[in-house]
VEXDREN-2710 file (C-alpha; in Angstrom, 1 decimal):
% VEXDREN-2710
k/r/px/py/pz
1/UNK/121.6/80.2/91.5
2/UNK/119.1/80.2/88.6
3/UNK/116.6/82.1/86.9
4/UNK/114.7/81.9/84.5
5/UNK/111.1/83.6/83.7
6/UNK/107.7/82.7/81.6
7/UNK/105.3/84.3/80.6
8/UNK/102.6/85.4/82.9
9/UNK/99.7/83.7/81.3
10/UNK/101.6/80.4/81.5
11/UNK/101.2/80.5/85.4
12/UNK/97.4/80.6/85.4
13/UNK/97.3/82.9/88.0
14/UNK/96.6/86.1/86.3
15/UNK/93.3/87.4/84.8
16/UNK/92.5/88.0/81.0
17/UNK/92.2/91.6/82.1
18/UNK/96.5/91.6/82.7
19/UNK/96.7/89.0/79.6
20/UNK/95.1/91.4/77.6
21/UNK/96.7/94.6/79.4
22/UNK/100.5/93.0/78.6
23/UNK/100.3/91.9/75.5
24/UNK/98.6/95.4/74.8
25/UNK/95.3/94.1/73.0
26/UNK/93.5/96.9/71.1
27/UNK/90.3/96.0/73.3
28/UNK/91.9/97.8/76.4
29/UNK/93.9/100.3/75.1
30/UNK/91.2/102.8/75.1
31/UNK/91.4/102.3/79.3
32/UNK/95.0/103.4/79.6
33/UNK/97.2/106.3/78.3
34/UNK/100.8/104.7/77.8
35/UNK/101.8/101.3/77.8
36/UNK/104.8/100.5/80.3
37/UNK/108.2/101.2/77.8
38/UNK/111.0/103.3/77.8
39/UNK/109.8/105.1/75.0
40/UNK/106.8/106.1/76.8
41/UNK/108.5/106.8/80.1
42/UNK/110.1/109.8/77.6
43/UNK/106.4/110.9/76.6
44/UNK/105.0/110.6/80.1
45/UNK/108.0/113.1/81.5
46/UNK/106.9/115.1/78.2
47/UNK/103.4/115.4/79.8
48/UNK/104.2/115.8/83.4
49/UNK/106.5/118.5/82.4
50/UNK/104.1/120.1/80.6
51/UNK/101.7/120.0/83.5
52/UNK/103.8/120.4/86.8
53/UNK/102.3/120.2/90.1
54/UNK/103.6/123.4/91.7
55/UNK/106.7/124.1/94.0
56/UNK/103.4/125.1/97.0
57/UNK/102.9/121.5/96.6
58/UNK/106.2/120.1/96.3
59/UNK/107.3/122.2/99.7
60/UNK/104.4/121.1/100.8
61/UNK/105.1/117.5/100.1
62/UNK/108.7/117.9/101.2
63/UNK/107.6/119.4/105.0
64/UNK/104.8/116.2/105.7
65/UNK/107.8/113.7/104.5
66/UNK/110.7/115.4/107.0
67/UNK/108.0/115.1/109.7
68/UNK/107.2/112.0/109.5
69/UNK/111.1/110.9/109.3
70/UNK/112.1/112.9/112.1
71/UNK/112.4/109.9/114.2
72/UNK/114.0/107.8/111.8
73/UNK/117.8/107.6/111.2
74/UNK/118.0/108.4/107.1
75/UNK/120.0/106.7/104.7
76/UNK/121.4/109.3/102.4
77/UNK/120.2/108.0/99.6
78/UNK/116.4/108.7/101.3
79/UNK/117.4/111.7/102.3
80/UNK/118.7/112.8/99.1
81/UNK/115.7/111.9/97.6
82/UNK/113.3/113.9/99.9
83/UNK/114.9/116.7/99.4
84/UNK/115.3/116.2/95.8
85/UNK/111.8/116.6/95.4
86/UNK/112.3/120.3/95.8
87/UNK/113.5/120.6/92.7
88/UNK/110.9/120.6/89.4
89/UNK/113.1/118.1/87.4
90/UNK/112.6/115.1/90.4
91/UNK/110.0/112.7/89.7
92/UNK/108.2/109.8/91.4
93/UNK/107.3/106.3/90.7
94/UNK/105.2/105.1/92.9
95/UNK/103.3/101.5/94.2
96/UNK/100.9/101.3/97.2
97/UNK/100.3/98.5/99.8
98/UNK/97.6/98.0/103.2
99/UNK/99.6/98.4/106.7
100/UNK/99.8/94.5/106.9
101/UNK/101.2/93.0/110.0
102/UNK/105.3/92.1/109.2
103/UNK/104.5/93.2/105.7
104/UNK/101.8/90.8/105.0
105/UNK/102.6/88.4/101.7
106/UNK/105.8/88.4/100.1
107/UNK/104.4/90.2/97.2
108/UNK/105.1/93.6/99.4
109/UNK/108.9/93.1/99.2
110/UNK/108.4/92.6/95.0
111/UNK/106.1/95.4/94.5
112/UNK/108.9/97.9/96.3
113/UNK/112.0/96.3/94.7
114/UNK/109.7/96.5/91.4
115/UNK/109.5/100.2/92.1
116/UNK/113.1/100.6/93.3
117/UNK/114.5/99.1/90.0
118/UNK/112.1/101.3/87.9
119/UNK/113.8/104.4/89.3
120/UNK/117.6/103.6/88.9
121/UNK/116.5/101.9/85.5
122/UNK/114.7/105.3/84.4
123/UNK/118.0/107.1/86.0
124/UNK/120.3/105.6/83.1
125/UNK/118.0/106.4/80.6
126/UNK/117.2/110.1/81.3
127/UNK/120.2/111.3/83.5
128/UNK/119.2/114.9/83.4
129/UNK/116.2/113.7/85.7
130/UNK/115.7/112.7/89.1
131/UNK/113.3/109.6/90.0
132/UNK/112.1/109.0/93.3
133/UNK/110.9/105.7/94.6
134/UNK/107.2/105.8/97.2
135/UNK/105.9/103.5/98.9
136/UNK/102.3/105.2/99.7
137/UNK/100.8/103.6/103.1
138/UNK/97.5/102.9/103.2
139/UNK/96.8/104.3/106.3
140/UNK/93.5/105.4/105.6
141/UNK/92.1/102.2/105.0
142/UNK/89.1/100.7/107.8
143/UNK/89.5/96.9/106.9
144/UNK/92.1/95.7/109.8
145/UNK/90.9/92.0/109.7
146/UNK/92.7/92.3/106.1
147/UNK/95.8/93.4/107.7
148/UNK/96.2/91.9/111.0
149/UNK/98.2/88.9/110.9
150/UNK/100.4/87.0/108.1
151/UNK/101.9/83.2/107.4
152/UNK/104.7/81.8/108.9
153/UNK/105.6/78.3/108.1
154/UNK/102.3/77.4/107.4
155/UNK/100.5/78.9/111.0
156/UNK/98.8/82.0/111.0
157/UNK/100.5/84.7/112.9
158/UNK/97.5/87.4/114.3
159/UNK/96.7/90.8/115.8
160/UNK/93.4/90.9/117.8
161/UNK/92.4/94.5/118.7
162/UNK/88.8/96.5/119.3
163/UNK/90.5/99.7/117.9
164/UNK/88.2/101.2/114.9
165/UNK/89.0/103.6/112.2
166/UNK/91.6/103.9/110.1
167/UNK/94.2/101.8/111.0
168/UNK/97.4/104.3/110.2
169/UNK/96.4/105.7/113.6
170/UNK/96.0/102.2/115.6
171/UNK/98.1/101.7/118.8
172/UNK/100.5/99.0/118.7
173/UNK/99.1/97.7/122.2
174/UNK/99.0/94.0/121.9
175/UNK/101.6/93.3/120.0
176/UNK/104.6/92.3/122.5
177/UNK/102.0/89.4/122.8
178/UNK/102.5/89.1/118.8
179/UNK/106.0/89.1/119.4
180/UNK/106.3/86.4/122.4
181/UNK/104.3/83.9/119.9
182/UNK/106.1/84.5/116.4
183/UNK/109.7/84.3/118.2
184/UNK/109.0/81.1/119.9
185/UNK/109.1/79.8/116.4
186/UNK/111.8/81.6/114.9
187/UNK/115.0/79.8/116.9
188/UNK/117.8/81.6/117.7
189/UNK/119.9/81.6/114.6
190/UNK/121.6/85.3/113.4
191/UNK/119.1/86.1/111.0
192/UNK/116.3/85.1/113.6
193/UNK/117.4/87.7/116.2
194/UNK/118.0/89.9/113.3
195/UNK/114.0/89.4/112.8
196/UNK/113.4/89.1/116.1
197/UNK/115.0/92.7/116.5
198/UNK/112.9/94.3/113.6
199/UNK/109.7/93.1/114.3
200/UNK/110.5/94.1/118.0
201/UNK/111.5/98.0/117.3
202/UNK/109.3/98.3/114.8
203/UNK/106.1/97.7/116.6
204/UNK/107.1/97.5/120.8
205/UNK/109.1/101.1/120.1
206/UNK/106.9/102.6/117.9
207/UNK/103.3/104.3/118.6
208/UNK/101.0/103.5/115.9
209/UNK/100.7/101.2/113.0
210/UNK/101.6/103.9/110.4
211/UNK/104.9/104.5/112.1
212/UNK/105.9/101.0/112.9
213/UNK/105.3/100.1/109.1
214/UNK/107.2/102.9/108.3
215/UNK/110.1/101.7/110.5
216/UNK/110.4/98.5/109.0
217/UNK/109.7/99.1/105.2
218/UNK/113.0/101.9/105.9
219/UNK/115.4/99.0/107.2
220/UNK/114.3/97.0/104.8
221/UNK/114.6/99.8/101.8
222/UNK/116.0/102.6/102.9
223/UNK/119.7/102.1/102.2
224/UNK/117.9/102.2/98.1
225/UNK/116.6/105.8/98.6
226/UNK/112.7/104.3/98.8
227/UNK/110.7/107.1/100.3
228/UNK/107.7/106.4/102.2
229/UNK/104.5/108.6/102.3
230/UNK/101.7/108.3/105.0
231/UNK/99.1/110.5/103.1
232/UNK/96.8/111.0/106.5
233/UNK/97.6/114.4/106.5
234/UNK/96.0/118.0/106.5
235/UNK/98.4/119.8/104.7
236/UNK/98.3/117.1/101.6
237/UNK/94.7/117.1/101.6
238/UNK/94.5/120.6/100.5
239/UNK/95.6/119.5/97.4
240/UNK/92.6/117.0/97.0
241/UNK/90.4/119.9/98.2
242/UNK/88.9/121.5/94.8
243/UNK/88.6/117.9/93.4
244/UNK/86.9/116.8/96.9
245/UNK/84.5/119.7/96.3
246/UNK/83.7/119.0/92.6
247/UNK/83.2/115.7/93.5
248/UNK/80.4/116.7/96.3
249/UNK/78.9/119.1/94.1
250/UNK/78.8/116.9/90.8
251/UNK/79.2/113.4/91.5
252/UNK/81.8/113.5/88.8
253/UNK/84.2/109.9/89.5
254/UNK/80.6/108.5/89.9
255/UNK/79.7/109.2/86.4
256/UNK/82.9/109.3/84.4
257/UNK/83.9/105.7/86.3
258/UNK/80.5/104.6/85.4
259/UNK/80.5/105.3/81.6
260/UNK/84.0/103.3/81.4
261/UNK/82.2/100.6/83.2
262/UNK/79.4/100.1/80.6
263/UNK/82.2/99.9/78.0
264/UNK/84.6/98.1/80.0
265/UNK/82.9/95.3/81.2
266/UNK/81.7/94.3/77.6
267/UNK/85.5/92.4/77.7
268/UNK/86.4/92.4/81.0
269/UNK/85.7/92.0/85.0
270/UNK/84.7/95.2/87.0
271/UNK/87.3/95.5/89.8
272/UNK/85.6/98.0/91.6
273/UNK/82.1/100.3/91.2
274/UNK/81.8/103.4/92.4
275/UNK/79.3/105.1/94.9
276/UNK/77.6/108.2/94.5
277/UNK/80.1/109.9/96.7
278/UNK/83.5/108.2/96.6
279/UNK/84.5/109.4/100.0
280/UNK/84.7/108.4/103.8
281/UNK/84.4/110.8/106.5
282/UNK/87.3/109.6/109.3
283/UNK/88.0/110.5/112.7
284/UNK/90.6/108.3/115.4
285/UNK/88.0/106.1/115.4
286/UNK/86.2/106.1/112.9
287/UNK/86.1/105.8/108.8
288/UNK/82.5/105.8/107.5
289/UNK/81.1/106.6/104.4
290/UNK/79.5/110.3/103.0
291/UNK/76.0/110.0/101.7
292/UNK/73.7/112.4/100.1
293/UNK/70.2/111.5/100.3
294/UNK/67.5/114.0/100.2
295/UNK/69.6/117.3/99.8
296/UNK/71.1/116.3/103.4
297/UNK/74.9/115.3/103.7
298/UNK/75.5/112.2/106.5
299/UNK/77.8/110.3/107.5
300/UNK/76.9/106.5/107.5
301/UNK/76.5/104.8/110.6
302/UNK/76.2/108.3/112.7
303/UNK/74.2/111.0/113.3
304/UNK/76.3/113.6/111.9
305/UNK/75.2/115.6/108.8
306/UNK/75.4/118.9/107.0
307/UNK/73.7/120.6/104.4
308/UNK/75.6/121.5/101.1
309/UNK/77.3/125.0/102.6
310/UNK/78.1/123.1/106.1
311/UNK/79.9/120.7/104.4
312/UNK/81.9/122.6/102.1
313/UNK/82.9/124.9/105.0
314/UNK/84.1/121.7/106.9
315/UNK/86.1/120.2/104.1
316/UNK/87.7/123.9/103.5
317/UNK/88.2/123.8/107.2
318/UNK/89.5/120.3/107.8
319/UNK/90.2/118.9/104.7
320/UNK/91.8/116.0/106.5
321/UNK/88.3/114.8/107.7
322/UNK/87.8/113.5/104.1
323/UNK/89.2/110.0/103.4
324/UNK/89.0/108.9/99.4
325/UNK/87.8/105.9/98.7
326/UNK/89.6/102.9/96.4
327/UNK/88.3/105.4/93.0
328/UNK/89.8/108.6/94.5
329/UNK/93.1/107.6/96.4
330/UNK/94.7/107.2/92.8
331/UNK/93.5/110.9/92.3
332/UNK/94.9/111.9/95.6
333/UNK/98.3/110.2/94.5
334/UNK/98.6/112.0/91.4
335/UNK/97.6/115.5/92.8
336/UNK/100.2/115.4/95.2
337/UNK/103.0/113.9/93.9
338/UNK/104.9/114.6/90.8
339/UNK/104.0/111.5/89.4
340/UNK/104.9/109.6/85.9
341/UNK/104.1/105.7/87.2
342/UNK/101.5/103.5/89.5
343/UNK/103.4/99.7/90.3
344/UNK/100.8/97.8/91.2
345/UNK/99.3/93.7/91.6
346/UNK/96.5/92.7/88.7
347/UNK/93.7/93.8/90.6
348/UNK/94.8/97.3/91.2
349/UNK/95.3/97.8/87.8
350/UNK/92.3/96.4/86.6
351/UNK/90.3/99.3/89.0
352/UNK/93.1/101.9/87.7
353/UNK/91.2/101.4/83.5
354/UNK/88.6/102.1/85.4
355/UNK/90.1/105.6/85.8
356/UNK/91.3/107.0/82.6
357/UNK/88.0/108.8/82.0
358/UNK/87.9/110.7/85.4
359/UNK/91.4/111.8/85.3
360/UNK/90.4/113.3/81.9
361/UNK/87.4/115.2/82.9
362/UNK/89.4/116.5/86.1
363/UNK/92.5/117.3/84.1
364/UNK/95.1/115.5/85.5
365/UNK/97.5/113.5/84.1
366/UNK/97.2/109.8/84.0
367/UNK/100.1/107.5/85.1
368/UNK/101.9/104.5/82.9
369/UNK/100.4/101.5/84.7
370/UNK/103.1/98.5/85.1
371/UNK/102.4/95.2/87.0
372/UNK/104.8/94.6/89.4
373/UNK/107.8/92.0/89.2
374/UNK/105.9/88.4/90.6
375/UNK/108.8/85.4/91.4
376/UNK/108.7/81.7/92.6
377/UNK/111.3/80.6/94.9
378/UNK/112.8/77.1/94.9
379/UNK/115.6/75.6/96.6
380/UNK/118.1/73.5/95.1
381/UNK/116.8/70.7/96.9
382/UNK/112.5/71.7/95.7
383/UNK/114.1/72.0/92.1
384/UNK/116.5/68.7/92.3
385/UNK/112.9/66.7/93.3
386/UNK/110.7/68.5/90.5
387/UNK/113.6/66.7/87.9
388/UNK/113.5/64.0/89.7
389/UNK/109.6/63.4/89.2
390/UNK/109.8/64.7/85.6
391/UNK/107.9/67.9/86.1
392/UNK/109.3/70.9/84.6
393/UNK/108.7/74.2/86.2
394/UNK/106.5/75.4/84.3
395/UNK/103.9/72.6/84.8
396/UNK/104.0/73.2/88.4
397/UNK/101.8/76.1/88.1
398/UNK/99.2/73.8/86.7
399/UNK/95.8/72.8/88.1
400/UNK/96.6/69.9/90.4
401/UNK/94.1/67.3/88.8
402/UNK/95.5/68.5/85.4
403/UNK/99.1/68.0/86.5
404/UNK/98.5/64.2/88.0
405/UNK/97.0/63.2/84.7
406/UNK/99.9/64.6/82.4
407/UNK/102.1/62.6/84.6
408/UNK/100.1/59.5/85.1
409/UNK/99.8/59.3/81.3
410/UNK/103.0/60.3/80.5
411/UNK/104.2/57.4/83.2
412/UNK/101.7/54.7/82.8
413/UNK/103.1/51.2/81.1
414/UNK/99.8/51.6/79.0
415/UNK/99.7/54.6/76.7
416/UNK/95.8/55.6/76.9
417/UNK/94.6/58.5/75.0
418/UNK/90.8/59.5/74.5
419/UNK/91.6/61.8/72.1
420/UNK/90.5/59.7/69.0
421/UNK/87.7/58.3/70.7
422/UNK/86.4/61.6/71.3
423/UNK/87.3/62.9/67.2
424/UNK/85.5/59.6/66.3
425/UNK/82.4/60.4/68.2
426/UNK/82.4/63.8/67.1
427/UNK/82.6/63.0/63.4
428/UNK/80.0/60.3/63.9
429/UNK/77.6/63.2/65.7
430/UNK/78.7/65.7/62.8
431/UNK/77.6/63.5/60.5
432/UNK/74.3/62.6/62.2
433/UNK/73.2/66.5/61.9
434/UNK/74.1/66.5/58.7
435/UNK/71.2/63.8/57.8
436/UNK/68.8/65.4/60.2
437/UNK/68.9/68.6/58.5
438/UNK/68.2/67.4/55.2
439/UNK/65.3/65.0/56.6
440/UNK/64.0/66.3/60.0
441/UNK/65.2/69.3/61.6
442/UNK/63.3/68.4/64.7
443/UNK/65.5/65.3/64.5
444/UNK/68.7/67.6/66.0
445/UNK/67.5/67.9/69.6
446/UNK/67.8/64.1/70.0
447/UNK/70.8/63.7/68.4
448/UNK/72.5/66.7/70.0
449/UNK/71.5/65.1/73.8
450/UNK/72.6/61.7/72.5
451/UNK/76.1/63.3/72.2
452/UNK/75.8/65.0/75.2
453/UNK/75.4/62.0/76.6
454/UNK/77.8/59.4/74.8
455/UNK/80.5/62.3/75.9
456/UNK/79.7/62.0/78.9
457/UNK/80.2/58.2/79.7
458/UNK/83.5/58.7/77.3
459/UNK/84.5/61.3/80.1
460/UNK/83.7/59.0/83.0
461/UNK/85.6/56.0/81.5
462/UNK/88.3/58.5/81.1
463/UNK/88.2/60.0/84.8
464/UNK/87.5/56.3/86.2
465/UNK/90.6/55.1/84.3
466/UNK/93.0/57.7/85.4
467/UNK/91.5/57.3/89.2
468/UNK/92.8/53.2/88.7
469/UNK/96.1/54.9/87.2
470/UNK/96.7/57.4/90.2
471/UNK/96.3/54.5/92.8
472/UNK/98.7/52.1/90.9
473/UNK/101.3/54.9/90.8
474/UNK/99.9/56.4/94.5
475/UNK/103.9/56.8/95.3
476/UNK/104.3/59.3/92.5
477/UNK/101.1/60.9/92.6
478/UNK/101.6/61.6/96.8
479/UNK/105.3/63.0/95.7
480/UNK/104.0/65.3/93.5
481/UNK/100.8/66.7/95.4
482/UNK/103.3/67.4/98.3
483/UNK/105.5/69.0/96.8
484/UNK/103.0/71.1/94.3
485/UNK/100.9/72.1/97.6
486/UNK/104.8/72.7/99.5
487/UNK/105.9/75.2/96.5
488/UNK/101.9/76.7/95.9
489/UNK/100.2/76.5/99.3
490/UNK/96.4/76.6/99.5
491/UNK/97.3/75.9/95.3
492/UNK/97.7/79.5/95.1
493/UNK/101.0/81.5/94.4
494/UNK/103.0/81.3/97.6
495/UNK/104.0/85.1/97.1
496/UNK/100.2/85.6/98.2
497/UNK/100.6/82.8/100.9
498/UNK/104.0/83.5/102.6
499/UNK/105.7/86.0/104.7
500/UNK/109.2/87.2/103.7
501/UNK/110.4/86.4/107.6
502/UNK/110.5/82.7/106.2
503/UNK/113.0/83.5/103.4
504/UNK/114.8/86.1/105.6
505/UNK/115.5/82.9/108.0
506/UNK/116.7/80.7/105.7
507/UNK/118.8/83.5/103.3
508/UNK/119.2/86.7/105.5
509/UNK/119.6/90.3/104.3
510/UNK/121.0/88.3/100.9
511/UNK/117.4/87.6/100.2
512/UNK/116.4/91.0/99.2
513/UNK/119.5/92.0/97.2
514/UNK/119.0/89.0/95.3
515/UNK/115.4/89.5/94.6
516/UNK/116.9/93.2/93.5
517/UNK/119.1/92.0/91.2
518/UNK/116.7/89.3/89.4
519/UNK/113.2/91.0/89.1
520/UNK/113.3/93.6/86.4
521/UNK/110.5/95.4/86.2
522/UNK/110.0/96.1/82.2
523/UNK/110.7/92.3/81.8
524/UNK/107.0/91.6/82.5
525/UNK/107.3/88.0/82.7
526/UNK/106.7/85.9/86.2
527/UNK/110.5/85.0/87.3
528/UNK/111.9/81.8/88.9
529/UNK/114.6/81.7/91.2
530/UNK/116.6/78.6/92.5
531/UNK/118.8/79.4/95.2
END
């Protein structure tokens, strides 16, 4: 086996929002309280000491988690951990993901062992502590065609259902037909029935979406003491309550998100914008959005509606009728857990700057933000054809066109470079302005489209030459598209593409302890893997 990693920039596959977030630029540092480091880890305990949530909640916390595991045989190490959260000296770290079907993409499995390793890591460093690994289920969430099917060897592997609202509380009716398809392609190997026999008693034995996901993250995790927390609950969201309220009364993530907007988009890409009211209203089958307009509270899509005093009697009442939206779930996380750090992909933590502000003005603590572990797998026999064609690994991540031509130059018997044409013509163009400005100013429109224009046919000779270059090598160019679009399908990172059933098939319950053992979570580089 071998590993190696690069830095995440080097792939091309993250934004200048993470670029920027990693290498700690002083442009987004106002957007987050403490960069991802041991030393920090100490100051964020510090803080959450100094602000405990209270033992109500943790009880609280602790009740809703032995419920929802009651039908699941515990590891000790989970059970440990549940019940460690008792005590005030247990803390979390914590990464969220959708209810995808089988897990969705691959990046699932390296966003829990990310949050796994940042709990036995932060274990050797402060030993007088206890940290607790959750994996928070979105079960809230509305958008099933997200969720409802995932890759396997290239073919799409789908859910078709007309249940509505949010999808924690879907029934699993439909999915022996699921099962019948996806095991006609799995053979009949040991790790195939061992998949077979997963996806089988996770969703045939198992009564809604939330509890089958739960089912299968636990055999996947549970023997590392991951805990898993379906948040759909009434007795959680009475600790969102008071901030639900505020937030009716004031608009207050509206405003506070807003004013980081205005600064943070002079830099960077808005994730997310927030609405007036950043809540749903949910039911079994429903999950609709809260409005105000004209004094009057509705609910979007229906013909429910209160005034102010009826709906702050039915939120006191049933607080569980009150879904957050992307801008309040973080909130909800951090109210009801003894928190110190969100794992997430680029895009969650580009909405979490968003978020800094609001957590301020609320007074809750903000959590370290750290982007979780991202890998490439090769085989020996991928890695042994990459030599082979001279590619290293690191120029498999680039842009196909740009790849052929570094190789098509690189193999041609004719060594053609523009690159001095181009400095010529640019010199020769410099100079040109030069004259104009000292005889004719009006001269410089002409002679800046004449560039335009000469650079333009050098560019086309250019392309036209490497097109007659690619079809005299066609046998090296067709080797290396294959196996760039076999290793990056759709040309996008194949932990976004792939399923982890693929790997599991091929590698077995080794997979996952190897991916334990090589993706280290403070590392924050993308790692490579050759098994």
């Amino acid at each position: 086996m071998k590993v190696t990693n690069i830095p995440y920039r080097d792939t091309g596959f993250f934004s200048k929002t993470m670029d920027d977030y990693l290498k700690a630029d002083e442009k987004i540092q106002p957007f987050y309280n403490r960069y991802p480091s041991l030393r920090n880890f100490e100051k964020q305990l510090e803080e959450k000491k100094a602000t405990p949530i209270s033992s109500t909640q943790r009880k609280r916390l602790v009740e809703v988690l032995r419920k929802q595991y009651k039908d699941i045989d515990l590891s000790f190490d989970t059970q440990k951990n549940i019940e460690n959260l008792l005590e005030e000296n247990t803390f979390t770290i914590t990464t969220g993901h959708q209810l995808n079907l089988f897990t969705g993409p691959l990046y699932f499995l390296y966003k829990i062992i990310s949050t796994i390793n940042m709990c036995e890591h932060l274990a050797m460093q402060f030993p007088n502590e206890n940290f607790v690994p959750v994996y928070w289920m979105a079960t809230e969430d509305h958008d099933f065609e997200e969720i409802n099917y995932f890759n396997f060897k290239g073919k799409k592997v789908q859910w078709n259902s007309n249940q509505t609202g949010p999808v924690g509380r879907f029934l699993t009716e439909g999915l022996q037909d699921v099962f019948e398809v996806f095991a006609e392609h799995l053979g009949s190997s040991k790790n195939a029935i061992q998949i077979k026999e997963l996806f089988e008693k996770g969703y045939l034995q198992h009564q809604t979406l939330a509890d089958a996901t739960r089912y299968i993250a636990d055999k996947l995790f549970g023997k590392y003491g991951l805990v898993i927390l379906d948040a759909d609950e009434r007795e959680l969201k009475r600790a969102l309550t008071p901030y639900v309220e505020y937030d009716l009364l004031h608009e207050t993530s509206y405003k506070e998100v807003s004013k980081t907007i205005t600064d943070l988009e002079q830099s960077y890409k808005i994730q997310v914008n927030p609405r007036e009211i950043n809540l749903f209203y949910i039911t079994n089958s429903i999950r609709e959005r809260i409005v105000l307009e004209n004094g009057t509270y509705k609910v979007n899509n229906t013909d429910i509606s209160w005034t102010k005093d009826e709906i702050l009697d039915h939120l006191h009442r049933e607080p569980e009728c009150f879904s957050p939206n992307v801008i309040m779930r973080p909130l909800y996380q951090e109210v009801v857990l003894p928190n110190l750090c969100y794992i997430g992909g680029g895009g969650e933590l580009a909405y979490w700057l968003e978020l800094k502000a609001y957590f301020e003005k609320v007074n809750v603590p903000f959590p370290i933000l750290l982007l979780r572990n991202s890998a490439q797998i090769f085989s020996e026999k991928q890695l042994g054809k990459l030599e082979k064609l001279n590619v290293s690994e690191e120029e498999l991540f680039l842009k196909q066109d740009d790849l052929l031509a570094r190789k098509v130059l690189a193999n041609g018997d004719t060594k053609v470079d523009f690159t001095k044409q181009k400095q010529f013509l640019q010199q020769q163009f410099d100079d040109l302005r030069e004259l104009a400005q000292k005889t004719d100013v009006s001269f410089l429109g002409a002679v800046n489209a004449q560039e335009r224009k000469q650079v333009k046919g050098l560019e086309n000779l250019e392309k036209r030459w490497l097109r007659a270059e690619k079809r005299r090598q066609k046998e090296m160019v067709e080797r290396i598209v294959a196996l760039q679009n076999e290793l990056l399908p759709n040309q996008s990172l194949e932990e976004r593409q792939r399923n982890f059933s693929e790997f599991y098939l091929e590698y077995g319950a080794d997979f996952i302890t190897i991916l334990k053992e090589n993706l280290h979570p403070l590392q924050l580089e993308f790692t490579l893997i050759t098994l």
